[in-house]
C-alpha positions in Angstrom: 136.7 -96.7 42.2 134.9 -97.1 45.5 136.4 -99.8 47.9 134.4 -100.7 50.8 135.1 -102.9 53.4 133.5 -103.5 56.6 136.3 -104.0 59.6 134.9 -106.1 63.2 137.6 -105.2 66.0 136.3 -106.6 69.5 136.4 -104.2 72.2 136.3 -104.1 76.0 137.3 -100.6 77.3 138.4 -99.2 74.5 140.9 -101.1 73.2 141.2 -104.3 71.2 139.5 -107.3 73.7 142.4 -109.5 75.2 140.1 -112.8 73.1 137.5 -112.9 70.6 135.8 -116.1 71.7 134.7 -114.4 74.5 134.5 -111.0 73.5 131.0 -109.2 74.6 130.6 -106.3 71.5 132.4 -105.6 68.6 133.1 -102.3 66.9 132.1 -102.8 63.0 133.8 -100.2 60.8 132.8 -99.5 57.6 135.7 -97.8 55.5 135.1 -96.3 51.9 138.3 -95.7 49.8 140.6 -95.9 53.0 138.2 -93.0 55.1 135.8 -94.4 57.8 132.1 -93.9 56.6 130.2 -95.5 59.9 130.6 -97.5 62.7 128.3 -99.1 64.9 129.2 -101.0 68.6 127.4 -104.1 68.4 126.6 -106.2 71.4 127.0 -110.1 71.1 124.5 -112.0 72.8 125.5 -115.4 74.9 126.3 -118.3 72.2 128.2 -120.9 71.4 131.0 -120.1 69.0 129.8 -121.7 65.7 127.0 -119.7 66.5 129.0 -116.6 66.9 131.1 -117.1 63.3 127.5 -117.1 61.9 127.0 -113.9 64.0 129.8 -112.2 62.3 129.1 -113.5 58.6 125.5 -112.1 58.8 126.8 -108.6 60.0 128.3 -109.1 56.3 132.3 -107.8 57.8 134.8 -108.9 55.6 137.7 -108.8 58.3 138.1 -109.1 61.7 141.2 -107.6 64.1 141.4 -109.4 67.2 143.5 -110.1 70.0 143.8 -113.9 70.9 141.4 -116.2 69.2 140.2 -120.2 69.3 141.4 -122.2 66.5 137.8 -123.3 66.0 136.6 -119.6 66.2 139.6 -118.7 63.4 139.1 -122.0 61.1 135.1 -121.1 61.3 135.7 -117.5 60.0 138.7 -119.0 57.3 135.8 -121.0 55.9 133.1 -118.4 55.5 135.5 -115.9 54.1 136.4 -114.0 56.7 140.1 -112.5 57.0 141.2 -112.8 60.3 144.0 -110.7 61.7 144.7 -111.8 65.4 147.4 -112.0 68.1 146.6 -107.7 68.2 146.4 -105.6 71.0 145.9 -101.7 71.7 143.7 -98.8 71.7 140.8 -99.4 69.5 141.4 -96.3 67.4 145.1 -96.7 66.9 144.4 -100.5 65.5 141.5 -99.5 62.9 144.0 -96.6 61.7 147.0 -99.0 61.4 144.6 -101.6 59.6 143.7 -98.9 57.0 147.1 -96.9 56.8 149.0 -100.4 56.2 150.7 -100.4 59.4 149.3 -103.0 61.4 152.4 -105.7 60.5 155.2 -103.5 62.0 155.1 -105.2 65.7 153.6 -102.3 67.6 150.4 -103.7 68.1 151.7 -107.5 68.4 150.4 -109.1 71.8 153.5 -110.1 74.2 154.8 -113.4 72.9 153.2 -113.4 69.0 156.3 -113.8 67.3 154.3 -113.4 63.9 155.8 -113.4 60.4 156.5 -117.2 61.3 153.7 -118.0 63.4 155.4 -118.6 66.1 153.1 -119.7 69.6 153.6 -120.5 72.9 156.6 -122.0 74.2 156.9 -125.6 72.0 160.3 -125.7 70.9 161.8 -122.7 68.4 158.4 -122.6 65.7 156.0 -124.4 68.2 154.1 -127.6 65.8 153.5 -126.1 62.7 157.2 -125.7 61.7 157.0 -122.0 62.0 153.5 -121.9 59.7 150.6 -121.5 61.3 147.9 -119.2 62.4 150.0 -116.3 61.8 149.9 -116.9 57.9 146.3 -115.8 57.5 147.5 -112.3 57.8 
């Protein structure tokens, strides 16, 4: 059975761009039955970011790997059915082969101070507002 999914990672120097919001190109992956089949470095032109979850949509990626993110940007991409897998960091290459080995949720590639598991953000008490739910559910 062929399983295709098409993977957006923003980049800035080779690794995983520190936020998404204002990320300037993406990395789109295609991967076939857990092997890459083709990626393309797209440039994102100047927009406001309901423009850029449209942006996304139409490259037709089904997930996108990011570092930090809006909660606009990540509620914008929730709605039009786009997994979203933030709070990331690290070499661009290491984060697409965690993503497809499986690996991704073992800490590693956690940016300082994302808790995950429980959502856990910032500095607002033990779980932050959400009562330890929150963004970091959507993984």
């Amino acid at each position: 059975m062929n399983t295709i999914m098409k993977v957006a990672i923003p980049i800035w120097e080779g690794r995983v761009s520190p936020v998404l919001d204002t990320a300037r190109q993406l990395l789109v992956v295609e991967v076939e039955d857990g092997q890459e089949a083709s990626r393309t470095a797209v440039d994102i032109p100047l927009m406001h970011i309901v423009q850029m979850a449209g942006f996304v949509r139409d490259l037709g990626v089904d997930t996108v790997i990011c570092g930090a993110i809006s909660r606009q940007l990540e509620t914008m991409l929730a709605t039009l059915g786009i997994r979203i897998i933030p709070w990331l960091r690290g070499e661009v290459n290491e984060v697409l082969s965690a993503h497809v080995n499986g690996n991704l949720q073992d800490g590693y590639f956690f940016l300082p101070g994302c808790g995950r598991g429980r959502g856990r953000r910032g500095r607002r008490g033990r779980w932050g507002r959400g009562g330890g739910f929150g963004r970091g559910m959507f993984f």
